[in-house]
C-alpha positions in Angstrom: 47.0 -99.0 -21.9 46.6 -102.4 -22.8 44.3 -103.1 -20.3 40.5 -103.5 -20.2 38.0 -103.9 -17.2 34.8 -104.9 -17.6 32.0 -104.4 -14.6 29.6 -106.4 -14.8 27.6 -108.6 -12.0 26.8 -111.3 -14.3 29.7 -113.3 -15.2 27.9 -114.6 -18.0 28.0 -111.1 -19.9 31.0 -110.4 -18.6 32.4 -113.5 -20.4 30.7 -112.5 -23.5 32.4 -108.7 -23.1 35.9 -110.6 -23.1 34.9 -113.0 -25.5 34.1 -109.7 -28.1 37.1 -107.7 -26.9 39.6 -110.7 -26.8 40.7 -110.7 -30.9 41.5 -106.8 -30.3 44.8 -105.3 -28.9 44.2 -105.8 -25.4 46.4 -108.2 -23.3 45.0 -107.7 -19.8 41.2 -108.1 -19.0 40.4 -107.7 -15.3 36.7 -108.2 -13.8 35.2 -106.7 -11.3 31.6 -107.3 -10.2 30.7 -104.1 -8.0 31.9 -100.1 -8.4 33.7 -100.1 -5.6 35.7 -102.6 -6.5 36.2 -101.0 -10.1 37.2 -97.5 -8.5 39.1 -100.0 -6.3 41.1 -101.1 -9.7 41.2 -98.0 -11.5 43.6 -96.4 -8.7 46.1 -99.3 -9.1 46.1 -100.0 -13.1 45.1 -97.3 -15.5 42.7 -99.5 -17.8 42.4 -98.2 -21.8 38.6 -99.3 -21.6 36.4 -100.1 -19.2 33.3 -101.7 -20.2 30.4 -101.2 -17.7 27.1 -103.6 -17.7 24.6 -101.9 -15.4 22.9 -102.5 -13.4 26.1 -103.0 -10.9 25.9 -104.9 -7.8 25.9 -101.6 -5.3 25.0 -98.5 -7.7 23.3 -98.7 -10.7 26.6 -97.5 -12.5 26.5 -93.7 -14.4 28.3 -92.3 -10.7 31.1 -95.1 -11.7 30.9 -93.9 -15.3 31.2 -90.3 -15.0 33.7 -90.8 -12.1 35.7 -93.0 -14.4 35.7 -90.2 -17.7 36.3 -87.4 -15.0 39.3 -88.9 -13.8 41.2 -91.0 -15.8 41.9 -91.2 -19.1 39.8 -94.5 -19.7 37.7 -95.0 -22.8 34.1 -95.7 -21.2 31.7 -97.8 -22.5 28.3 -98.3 -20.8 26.2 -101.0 -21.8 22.1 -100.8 -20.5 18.9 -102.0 -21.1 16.7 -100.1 -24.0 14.4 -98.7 -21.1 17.1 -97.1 -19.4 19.0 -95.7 -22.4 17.7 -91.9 -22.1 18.5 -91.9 -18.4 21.8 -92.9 -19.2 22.2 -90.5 -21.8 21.1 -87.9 -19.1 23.2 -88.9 -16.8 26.5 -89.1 -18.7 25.7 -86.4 -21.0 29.1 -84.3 -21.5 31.4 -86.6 -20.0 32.3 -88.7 -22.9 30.8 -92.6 -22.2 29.5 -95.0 -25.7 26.3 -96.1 -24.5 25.0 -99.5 -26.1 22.1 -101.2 -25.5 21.1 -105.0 -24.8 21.6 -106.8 -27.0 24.7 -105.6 -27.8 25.4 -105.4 -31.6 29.0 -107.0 -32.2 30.3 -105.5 -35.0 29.3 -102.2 -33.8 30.5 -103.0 -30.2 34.0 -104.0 -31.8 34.2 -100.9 -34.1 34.0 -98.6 -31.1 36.2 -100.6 -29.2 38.6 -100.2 -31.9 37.5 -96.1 -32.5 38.4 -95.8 -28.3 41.6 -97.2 -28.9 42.6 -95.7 -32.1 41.3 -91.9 -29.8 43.4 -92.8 -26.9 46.4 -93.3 -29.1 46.0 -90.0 -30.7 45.4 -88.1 -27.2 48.8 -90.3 -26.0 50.6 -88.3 -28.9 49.5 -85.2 -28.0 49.8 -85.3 -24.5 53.7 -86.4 -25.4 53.7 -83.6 -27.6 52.4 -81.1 -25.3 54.7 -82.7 -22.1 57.8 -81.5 -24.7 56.5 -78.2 -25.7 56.2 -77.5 -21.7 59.6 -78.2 -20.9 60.8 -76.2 -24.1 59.3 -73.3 -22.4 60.2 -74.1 -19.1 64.3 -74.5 -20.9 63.2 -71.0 -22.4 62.2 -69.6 -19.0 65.4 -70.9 -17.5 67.6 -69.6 -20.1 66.4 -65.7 -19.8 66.2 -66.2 -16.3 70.2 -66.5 -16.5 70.5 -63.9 -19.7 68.7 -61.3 -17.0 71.2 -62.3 -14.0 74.1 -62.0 -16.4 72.9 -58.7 -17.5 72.0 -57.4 -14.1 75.7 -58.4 -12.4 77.7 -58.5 -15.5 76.6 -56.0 -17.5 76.0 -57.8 -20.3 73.7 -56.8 -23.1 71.0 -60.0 -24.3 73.5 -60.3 -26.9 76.1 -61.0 -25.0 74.2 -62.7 -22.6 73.1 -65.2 -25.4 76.9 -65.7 -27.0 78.5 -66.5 -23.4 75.8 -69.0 -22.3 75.9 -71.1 -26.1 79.9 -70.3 -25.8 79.5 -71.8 -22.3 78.0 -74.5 -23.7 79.8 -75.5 -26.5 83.0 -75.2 -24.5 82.0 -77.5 -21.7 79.8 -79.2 -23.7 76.7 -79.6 -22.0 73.7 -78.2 -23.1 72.4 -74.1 -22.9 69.9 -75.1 -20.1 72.7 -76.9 -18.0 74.8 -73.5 -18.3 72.0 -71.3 -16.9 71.2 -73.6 -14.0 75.0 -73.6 -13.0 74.5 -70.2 -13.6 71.9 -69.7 -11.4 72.7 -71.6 -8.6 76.2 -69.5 -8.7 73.7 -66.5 -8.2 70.5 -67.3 -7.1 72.5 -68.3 -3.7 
């Protein structure tokens, strides 16, 4: 998530956008000058921020920006005039997007590049922490799905279900999950 693109059809501010962004943690800026070529980029990089400077070249840009907060997990920032700042507000309101308007304030461009970045590393922790907690579950599911096959052909009780698959375990030593898919491949067949 290193990556920024900025969408703009004047080079000049898009120069000035890298210019701001460039002392910050991103190594890769890419460019794009319409939103068809953004959506274009977004499907082959996933891009930390994207900085768009409407009007674009072929839209004016909120479809681009809601698009963009809808479907990836981009910071958005959407940079406008002053007499277009309520309709942008409108437009994007719920989806997420920093709107600044011309001229841009630096510092306060630069803090909210660096408050997008600091958010996305928080939501890159949790969705880690939530991808683990799923497969815990899924191991969980797995596990009494082979406690309920040994105590439907074996006869086992749960407690005796539980002992043979960590005894299992232990003994070949591979992991409780591993035991109960042997397990139920063996029966599942």
């Amino acid at each position: 998530m290193d990556s920024v693109l900025i969408v703009s059809s004047c080079e000049k501010t898009s120069a000035l956008f890298e210019e701001m962004i460039s002392a910050e943690r991103y190594r890769c800026i890419d460019k794009a000058v319409s939103a068809d070529l953004a959506r274009r980029l977004c499907t082959q990089r996933e891009y930390g921020l994207v900085i768009i400077n409407t009007p674009l070249a072929d839209e004016f840009g909120y479809s681009l920006t809601t698009g963009l907060l809808r479907e990836t997990s981009s910071g958005v920032i959407l940079v406008t005039d002053p007499d277009s700042e309520q309709t942008a507000v409108s437009e994007t309101a719920g989806h997420g997007a920093m709107i600044f308007t011309r001229p841009v304030d630096r510092k306060m461009f630069v803090r909210i590049v660096r408050f997008i970045a600091a958010s996305q590393d928080r939501m890159r922790s949790i969705r880690r922490e939530n991808l683990m907690l799923h497969k815990k579950l899924d191991d969980i599911k797995i596990i009494n799905r082979a406690k309920a096959i040994l105590m439907q052909y074996l006869s086992m009780t749960e407690q005796q279900a539980h002992r043979y698959l960590e005894k299992q375990a232990m003994d070949l030593r591979i992991t409780r999950v591993e035991v109960a898919k042997n397990l139920l491949s063996t029966y599942d067949s």
